[in-house]
C-alpha positions as a printed NumPy array, in Angstrom:
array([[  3.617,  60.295, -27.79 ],
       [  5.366,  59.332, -24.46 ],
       [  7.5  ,  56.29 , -23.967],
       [  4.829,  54.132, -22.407],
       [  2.127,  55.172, -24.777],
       [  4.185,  53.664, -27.665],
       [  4.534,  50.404, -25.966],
       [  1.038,  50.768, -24.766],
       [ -0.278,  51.026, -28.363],
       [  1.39 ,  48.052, -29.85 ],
       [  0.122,  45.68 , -27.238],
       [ -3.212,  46.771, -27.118],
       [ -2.749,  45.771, -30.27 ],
       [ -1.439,  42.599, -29.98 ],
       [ -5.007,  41.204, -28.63 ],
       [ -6.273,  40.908, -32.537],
       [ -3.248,  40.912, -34.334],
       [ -3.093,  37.807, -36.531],
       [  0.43 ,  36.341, -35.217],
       [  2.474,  33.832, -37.145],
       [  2.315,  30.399, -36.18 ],
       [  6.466,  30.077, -35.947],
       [  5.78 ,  33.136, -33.035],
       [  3.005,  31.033, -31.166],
       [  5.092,  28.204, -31.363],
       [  8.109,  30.102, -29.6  ],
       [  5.495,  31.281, -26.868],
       [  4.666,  27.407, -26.275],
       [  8.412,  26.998, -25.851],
       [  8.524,  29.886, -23.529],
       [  5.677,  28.414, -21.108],
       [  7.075,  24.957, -21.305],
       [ 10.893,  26.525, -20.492],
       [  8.918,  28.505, -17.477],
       [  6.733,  25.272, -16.431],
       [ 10.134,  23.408, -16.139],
       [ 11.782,  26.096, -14.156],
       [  7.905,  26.212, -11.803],
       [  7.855,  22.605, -10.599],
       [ 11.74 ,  21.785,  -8.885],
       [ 11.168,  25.451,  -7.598],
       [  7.553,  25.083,  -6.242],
       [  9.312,  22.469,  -3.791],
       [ 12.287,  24.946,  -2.319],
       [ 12.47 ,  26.142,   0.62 ],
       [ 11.846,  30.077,  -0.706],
       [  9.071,  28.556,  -2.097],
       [  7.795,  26.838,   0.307],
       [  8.57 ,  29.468,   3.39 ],
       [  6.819,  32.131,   1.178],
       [  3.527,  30.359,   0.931],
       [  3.473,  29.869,   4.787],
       [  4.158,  33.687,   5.471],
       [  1.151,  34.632,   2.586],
       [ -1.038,  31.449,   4.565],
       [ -3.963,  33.831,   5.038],
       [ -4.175,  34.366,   1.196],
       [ -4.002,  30.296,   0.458],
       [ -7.235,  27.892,  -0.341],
       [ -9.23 ,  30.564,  -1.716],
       [ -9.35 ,  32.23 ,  -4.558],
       [ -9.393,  31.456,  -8.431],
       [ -5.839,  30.775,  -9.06 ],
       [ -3.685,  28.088,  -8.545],
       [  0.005,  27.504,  -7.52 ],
       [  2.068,  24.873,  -9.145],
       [  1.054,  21.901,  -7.021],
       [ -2.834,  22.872,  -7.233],
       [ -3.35 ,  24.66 ,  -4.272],
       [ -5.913,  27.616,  -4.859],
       [ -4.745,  31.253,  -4.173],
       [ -5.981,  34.436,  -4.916],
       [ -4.52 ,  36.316,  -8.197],
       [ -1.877,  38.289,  -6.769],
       [ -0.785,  35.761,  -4.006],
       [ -0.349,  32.864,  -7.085],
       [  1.74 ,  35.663,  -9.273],
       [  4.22 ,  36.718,  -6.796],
       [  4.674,  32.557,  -4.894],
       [  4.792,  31.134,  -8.778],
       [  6.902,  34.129,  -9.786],
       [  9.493,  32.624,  -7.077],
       [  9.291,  29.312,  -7.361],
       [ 10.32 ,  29.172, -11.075],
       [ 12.848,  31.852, -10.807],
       [ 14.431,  29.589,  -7.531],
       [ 16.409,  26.745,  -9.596],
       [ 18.161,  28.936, -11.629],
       [ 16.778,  27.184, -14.798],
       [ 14.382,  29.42 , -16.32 ],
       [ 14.553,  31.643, -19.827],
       [ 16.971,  34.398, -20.644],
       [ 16.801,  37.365, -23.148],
       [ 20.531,  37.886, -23.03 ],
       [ 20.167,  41.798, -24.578],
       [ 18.547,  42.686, -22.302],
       [ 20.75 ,  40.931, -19.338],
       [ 17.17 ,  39.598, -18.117],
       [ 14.942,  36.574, -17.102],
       [ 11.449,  37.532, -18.987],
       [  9.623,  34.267, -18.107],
       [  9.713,  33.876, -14.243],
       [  7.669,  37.805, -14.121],
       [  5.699,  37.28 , -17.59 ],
       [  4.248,  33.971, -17.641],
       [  3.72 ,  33.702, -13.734],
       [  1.213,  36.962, -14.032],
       [ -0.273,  35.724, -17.548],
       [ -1.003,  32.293, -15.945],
       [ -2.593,  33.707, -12.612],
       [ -4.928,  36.083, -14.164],
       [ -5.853,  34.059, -17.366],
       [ -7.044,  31.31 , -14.682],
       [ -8.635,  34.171, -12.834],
       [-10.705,  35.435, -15.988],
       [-11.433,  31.694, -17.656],
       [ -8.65 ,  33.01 , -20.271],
       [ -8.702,  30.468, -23.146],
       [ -4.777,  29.253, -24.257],
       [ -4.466,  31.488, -26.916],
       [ -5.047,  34.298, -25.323],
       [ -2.794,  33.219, -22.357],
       [ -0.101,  33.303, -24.904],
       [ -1.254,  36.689, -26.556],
       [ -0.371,  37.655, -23.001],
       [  2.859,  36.409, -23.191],
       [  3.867,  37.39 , -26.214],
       [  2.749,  41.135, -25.265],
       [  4.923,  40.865, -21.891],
       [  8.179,  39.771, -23.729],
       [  7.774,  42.076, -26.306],
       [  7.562,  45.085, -24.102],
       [  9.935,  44.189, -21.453],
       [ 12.594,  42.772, -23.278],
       [ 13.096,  46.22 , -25.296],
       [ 12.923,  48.355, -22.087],
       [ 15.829,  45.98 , -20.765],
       [ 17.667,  46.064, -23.678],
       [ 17.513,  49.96 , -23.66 ],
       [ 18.55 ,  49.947, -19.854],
       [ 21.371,  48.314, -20.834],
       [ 24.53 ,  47.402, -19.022],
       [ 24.745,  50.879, -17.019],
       [ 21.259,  49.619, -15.372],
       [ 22.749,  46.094, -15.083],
       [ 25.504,  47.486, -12.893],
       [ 23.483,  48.056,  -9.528],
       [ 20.06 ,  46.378, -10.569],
       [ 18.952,  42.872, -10.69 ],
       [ 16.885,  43.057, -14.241],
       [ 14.547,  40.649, -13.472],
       [ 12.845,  42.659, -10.302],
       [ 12.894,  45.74 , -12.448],
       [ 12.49 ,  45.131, -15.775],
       [ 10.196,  41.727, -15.033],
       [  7.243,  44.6  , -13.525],
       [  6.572,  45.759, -17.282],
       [  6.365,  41.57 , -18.121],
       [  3.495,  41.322, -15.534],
       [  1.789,  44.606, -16.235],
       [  1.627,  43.923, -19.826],
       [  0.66 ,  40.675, -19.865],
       [ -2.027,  41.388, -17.565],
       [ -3.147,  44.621, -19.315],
       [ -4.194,  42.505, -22.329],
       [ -5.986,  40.274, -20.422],
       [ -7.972,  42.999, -18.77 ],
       [ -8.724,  43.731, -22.357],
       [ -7.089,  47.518, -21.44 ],
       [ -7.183,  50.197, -23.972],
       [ -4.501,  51.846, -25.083],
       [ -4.834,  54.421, -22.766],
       [ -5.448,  52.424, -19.632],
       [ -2.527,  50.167, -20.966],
       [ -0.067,  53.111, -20.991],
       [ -1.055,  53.966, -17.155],
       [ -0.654,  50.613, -15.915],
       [  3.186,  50.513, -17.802],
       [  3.838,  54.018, -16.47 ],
       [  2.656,  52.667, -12.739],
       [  4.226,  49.556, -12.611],
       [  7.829,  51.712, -13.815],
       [  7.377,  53.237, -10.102],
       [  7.553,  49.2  ,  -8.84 ],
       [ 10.222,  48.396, -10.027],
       [ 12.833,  47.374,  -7.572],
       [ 15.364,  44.674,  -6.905],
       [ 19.111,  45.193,  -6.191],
       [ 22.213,  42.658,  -7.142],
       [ 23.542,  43.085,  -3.557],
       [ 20.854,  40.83 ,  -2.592],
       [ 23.403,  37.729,  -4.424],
       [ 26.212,  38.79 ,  -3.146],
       [ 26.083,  35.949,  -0.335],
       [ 23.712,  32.908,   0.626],
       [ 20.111,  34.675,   0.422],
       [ 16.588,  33.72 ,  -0.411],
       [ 15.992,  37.388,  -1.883],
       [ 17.06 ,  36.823,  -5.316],
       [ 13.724,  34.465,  -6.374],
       [ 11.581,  36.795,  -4.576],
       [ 12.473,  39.61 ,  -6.832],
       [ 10.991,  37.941, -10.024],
       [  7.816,  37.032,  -7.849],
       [  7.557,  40.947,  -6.885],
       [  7.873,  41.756, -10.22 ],
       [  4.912,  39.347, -10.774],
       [  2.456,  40.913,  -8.153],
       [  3.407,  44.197,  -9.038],
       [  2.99 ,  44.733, -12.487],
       [ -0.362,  42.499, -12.09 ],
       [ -1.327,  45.325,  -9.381],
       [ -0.5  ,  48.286, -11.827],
       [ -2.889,  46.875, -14.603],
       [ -5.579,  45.594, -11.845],
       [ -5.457,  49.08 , -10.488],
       [ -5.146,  50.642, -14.86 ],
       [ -8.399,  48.812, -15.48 ],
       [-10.301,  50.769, -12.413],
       [ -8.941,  53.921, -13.989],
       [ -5.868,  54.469, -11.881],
       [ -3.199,  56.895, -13.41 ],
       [  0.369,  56.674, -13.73 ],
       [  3.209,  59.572, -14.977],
       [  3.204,  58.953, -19.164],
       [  6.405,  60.395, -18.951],
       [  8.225,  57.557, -16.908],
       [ 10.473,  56.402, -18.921],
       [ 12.064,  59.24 , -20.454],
       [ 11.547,  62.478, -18.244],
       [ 14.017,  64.287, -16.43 ],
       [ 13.731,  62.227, -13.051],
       [ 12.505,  58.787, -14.952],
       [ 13.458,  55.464, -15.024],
       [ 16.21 ,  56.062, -17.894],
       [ 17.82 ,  58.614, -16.119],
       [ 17.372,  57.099, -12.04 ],
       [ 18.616,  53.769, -12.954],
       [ 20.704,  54.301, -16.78 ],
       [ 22.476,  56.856, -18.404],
       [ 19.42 ,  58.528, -20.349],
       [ 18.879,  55.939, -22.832],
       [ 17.789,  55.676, -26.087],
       [ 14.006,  54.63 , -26.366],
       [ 13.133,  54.96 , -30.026],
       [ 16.011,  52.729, -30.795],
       [ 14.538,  49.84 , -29.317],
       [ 11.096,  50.654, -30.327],
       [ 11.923,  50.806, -34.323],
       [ 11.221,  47.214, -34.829],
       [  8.715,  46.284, -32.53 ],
       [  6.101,  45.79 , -35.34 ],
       [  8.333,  43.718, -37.159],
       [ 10.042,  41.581, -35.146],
       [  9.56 ,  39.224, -31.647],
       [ 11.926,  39.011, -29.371],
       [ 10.322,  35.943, -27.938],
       [ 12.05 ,  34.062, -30.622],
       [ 15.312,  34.909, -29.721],
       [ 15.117,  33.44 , -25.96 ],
       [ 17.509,  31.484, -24.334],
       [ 16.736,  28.681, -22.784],
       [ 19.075,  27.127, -20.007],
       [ 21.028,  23.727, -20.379],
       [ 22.931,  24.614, -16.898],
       [ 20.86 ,  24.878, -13.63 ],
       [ 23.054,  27.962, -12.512],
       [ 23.097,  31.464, -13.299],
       [ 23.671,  32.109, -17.084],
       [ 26.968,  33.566, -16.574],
       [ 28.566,  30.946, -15.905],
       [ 27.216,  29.063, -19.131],
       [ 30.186,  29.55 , -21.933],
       [ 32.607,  28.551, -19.423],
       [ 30.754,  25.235, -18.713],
       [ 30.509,  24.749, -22.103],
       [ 33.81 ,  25.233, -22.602],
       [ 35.09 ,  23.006, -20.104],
       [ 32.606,  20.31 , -21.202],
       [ 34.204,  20.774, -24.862],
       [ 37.827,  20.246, -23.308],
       [ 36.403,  17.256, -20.682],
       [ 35.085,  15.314, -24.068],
       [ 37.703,  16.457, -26.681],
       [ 40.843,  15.022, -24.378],
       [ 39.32 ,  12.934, -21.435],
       [ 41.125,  14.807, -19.046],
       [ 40.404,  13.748, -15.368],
       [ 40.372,  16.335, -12.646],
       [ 43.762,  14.907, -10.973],
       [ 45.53 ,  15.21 , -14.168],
       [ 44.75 ,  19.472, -14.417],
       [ 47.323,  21.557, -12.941],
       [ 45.765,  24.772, -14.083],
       [ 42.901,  26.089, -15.493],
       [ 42.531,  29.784, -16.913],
       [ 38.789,  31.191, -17.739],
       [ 38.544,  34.2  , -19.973],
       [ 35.131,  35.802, -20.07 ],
       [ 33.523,  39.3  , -20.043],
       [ 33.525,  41.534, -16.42 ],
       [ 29.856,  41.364, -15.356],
       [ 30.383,  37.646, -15.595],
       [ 33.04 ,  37.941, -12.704],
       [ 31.419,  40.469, -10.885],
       [ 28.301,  38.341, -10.168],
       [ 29.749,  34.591, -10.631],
       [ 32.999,  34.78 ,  -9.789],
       [ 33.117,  33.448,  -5.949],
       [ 35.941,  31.897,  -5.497],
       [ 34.617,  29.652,  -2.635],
       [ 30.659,  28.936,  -2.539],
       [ 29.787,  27.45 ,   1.154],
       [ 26.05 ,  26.298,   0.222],
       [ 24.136,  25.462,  -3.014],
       [ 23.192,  29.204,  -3.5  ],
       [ 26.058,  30.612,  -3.283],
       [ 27.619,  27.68 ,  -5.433],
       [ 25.477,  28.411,  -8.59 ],
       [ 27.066,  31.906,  -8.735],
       [ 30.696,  30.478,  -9.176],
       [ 32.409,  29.841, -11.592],
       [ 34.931,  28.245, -10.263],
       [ 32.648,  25.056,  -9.057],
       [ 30.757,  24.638, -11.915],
       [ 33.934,  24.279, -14.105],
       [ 35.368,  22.185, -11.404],
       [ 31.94 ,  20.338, -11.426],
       [ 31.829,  20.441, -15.162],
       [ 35.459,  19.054, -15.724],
       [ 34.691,  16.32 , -13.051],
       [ 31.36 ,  15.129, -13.914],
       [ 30.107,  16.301, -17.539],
       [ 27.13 ,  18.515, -17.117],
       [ 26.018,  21.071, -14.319],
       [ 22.237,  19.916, -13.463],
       [ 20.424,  20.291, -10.148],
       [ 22.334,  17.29 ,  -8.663],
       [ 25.727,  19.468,  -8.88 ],
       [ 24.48 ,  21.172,  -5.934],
       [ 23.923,  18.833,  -3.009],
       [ 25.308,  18.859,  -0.074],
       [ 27.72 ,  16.133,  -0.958],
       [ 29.387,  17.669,  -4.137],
       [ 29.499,  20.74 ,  -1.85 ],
       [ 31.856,  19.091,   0.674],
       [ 33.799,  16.975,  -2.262],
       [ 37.333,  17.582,  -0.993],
       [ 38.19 ,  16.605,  -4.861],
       [ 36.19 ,  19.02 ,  -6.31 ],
       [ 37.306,  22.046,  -4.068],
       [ 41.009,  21.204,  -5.031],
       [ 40.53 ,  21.265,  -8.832],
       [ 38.43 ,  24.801,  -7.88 ],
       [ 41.515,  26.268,  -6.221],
       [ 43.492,  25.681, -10.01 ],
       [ 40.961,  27.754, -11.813],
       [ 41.354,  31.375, -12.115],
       [ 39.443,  34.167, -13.797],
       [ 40.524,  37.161, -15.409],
       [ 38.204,  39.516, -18.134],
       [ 38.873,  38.899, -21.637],
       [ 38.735,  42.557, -22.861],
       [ 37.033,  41.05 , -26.797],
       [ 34.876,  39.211, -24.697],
       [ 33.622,  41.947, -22.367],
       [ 33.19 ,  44.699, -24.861],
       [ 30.986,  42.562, -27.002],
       [ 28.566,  41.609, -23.724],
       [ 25.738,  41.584, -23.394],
       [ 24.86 ,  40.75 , -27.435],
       [ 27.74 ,  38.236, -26.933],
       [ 28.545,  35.352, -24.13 ],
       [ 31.915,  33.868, -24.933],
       [ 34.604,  32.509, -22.998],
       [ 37.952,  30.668, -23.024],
       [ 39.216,  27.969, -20.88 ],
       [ 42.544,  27.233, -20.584],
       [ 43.777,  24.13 , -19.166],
       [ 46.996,  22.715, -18.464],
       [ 47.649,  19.065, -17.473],
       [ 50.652,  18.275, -14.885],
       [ 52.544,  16.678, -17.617],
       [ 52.774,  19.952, -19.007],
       [ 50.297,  19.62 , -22.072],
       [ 47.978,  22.605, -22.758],
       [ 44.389,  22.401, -24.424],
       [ 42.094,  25.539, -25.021],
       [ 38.717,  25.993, -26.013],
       [ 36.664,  29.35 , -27.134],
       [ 33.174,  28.848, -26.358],
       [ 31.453,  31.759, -28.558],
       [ 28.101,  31.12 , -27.39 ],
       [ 26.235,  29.34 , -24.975],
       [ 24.468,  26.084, -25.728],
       [ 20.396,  27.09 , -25.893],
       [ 21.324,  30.624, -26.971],
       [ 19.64 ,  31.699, -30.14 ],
       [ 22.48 ,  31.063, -32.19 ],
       [ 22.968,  27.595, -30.326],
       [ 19.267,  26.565, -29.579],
       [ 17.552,  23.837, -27.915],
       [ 15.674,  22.011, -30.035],
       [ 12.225,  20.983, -29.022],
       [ 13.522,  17.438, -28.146],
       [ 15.801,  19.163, -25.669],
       [ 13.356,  21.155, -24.489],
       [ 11.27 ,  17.863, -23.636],
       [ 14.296,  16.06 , -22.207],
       [ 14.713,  19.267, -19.987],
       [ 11.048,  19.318, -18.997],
       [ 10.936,  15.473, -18.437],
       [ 14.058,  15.823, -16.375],
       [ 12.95 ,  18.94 , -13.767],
       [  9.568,  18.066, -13.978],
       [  9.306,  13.847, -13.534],
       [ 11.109,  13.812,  -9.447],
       [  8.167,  15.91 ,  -8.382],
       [  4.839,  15.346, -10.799],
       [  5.802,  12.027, -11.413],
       [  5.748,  10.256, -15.098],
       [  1.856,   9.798, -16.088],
       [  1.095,  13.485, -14.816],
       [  4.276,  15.739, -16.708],
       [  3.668,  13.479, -19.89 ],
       [ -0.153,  15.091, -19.481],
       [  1.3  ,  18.568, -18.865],
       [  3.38 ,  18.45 , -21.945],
       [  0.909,  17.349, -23.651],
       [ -1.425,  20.157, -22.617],
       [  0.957,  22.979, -23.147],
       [  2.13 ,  21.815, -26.389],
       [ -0.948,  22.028, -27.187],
       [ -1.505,  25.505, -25.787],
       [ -4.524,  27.588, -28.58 ],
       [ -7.468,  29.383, -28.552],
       [ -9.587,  25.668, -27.121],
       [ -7.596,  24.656, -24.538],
       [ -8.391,  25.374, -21.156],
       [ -5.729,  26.362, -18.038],
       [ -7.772,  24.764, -15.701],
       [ -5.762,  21.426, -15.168],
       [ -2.215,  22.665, -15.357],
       [ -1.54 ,  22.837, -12.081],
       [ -1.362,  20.249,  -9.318],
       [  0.009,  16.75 ,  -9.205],
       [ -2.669,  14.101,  -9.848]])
């Protein structure tokens, strides 16, 4: 049995499989998480450019985007698929160095509205999307991680799975529609290297294109079986040859979709145990940024390599570096979408305290990534005192969740400044609520 066959068998599977409640209830959290990450997006400017270069393929059509607007199936995957990957707020599987929900959910949600899915299977859809894409990110691993943005490759098997069991695809038809949307996969870390609109667009790609591979599966299109694992695959291209049975031996027994992060920092995840860190040192000693002479953060490499700017000119740039976000974080308690306005960009008090932090790789810390995001932050006050804190983990990590009353505060808190009170306390309710009765109709727009 090839690679994409064995994935392709459990989630055909998946469409009867009697699923425990505590796994339906982590799928819930996952949309919710996603929905939070949809609406501040929907209302950015990739967002927003995006749906007036697609125009042509707006007001018609049995999908919606996130503010109501009809749009046909593949047109509401990939603009959705960017708007809630644009804030920088939305879900990470940290094994697999990846964003599942921005790809997975922004398919599932397109097509399910397409096809008068019901909520339960919406969230069968899910389910089968994180389960298969997680594992083929965690066997990528770091060597894919090095060149690759995760969420425009890996996030193509999200879509395509997601939408292969709500095509109702066989197992055979499933396997093709893995094995084409493999060929899809694209998205390179160059493209957040400097101030760009690309990144987003890579988890709405993902979107489109793994719906496409299962659109074109369930017409009897045919894709290479061997993929994955063959000589020129996907393993070898864009890895070093990795293993796949390892990270299929407990796909019948265990779901990765309950061991999803969920962000408490609008910025990319990297920089998340340092925050925390500082925020531990900020509370512990009341230190005010004009007391710090010196601050040292200790993390793992890929941390620096794609968050270490030293000096972010605009808000995109800024969410990639950690040294404003600990500045931010030491300054005003928390890192939320306000850190990055135009304002706290220019904050002449803020860039000082950024030009006292420095970085260096703690070499624990890095060999341990990705199963492991710790840092250290060192701090030293101009009167000489020192203060240190060792952040293991990062706040809404597995090991460090977010309840579901954070989860709500989070949701109330993205979602309120653009649906407005009376309509996200209806959402909530609604996707709370998410089972085999409830419709997808009325998610989407503002009144």
């Amino acid at each position: 049995m090839y690679v994409c066959e064995a994935f392709a068998s459990y989630g055909a599977g998946l469409a009867q499989k009697s699923l425990p409640d505590e796994v339906l209830h982590h799928a819930r959290r996952a949309v919710i998480d996603w929905y939070a990450a949809l609406i501040p997006g929907s209302v950015m400017q990739v967002t927003t450019k995006l749906q007036a270069a697609l125009s042509d393929e707006l007001d018609t059509g049995s999908a919606l985007l996130a503010l109501g607007q009809s749009a046909n199936v593949r047109a509401a995957a990939l603009i959705n698929g960017t708007a809630s990957h644009a804030a920088e707020v939305d879900d990470i599987y940290k094994y697999a160095i990846y964003h599942p929900g921005a790809p997975t959910i922004s398919a599932a949600l397109a097509l399910a509205q397409h096809l008068k899915a019901n909520g339960e299977d919406f969230l069968r859809a899910v389910i089968a999307g994180y389960e298969i894409s997680t594992r083929i990110g965690k066997a990528l691993g770091r060597d894919h991680y090095k060149f690759w943005h995760n969420t425009g490759t890996v996030g193509v098997f999200g879509s395509a799975a997601a939408g292969a069991l709500l095509l109702k695809l066989n197992a055979e038809e499933f396997a093709h529609a893995l094995a084409t949307a493999a060929t899809f996969a694209a998205g390179l870390q160059q493209a957040f290297k400097m101030d760009s609109m690309s990144k987003p667009l890579h988890s709405g790609r993902a979107a489109e294109a793994g719906l496409l591979a299962a659109m074109g599966a369930a017409q009897g299109m045919t894709g290479s079986l061997d993929v994955l694992e063959g000589e020129f695959g996907m393993g070898r291209a864009m890895s070093n040859d990795p293993d796949w049975q390892e990270v299929l031996a407990d796909i019948h027994d265990t779901y990765n979709i309950c061991s999803v992060t969920f962000k408490n920092h609008a910025c990319c995840g990297h920089t998340f145990a340092p925050i925390d860190g500082a925020i531990v040192l900020r509370g512990q000693h009341n230190i005010e940024p004009g007391q710090v002479r010196r601050v040292v953060v200790s993390t793992y490499g890929p941390a620096l390599d794609v968050a270490g700017n030293p000096s972010p000119a605009t808000a995109a740039e800024a969410r990639f570096s950690i040294p404003f976000v600990v500045a931010t974080a030491l300054t005003h308690g928390s890192v939320r979408l306000a850190a990055f306005s135009d304002e706290r960009l220019a904050d002449p008090g803020l860039r000082s305290l950024m030009s006292r932090i420095e970085l260096a790789v703690d070499p624990v810390f890095d060999t341990a990534f990705p199963g492991q995001r710790a840092a250290r932050v060192f701090l030293e006050t101009v009167d000489g005192k020192t203060f240190e804190a060792v952040q293991p983990t990062r706040k809404g990590d597995p090991d460090m969740p977010l309840s579901d009353a954070e989860l709500q505060e989070k949701f109330n808190e993205l979602v309120e400044p653009v649906l407005g009170n009376t309509r996200t306390a209806f959402v909530s309710q609604k996707l709370w609520s998410l089972n085999r009765s409830a419709s997808l109709d009325d998610l989407c727009g503002k009144v």
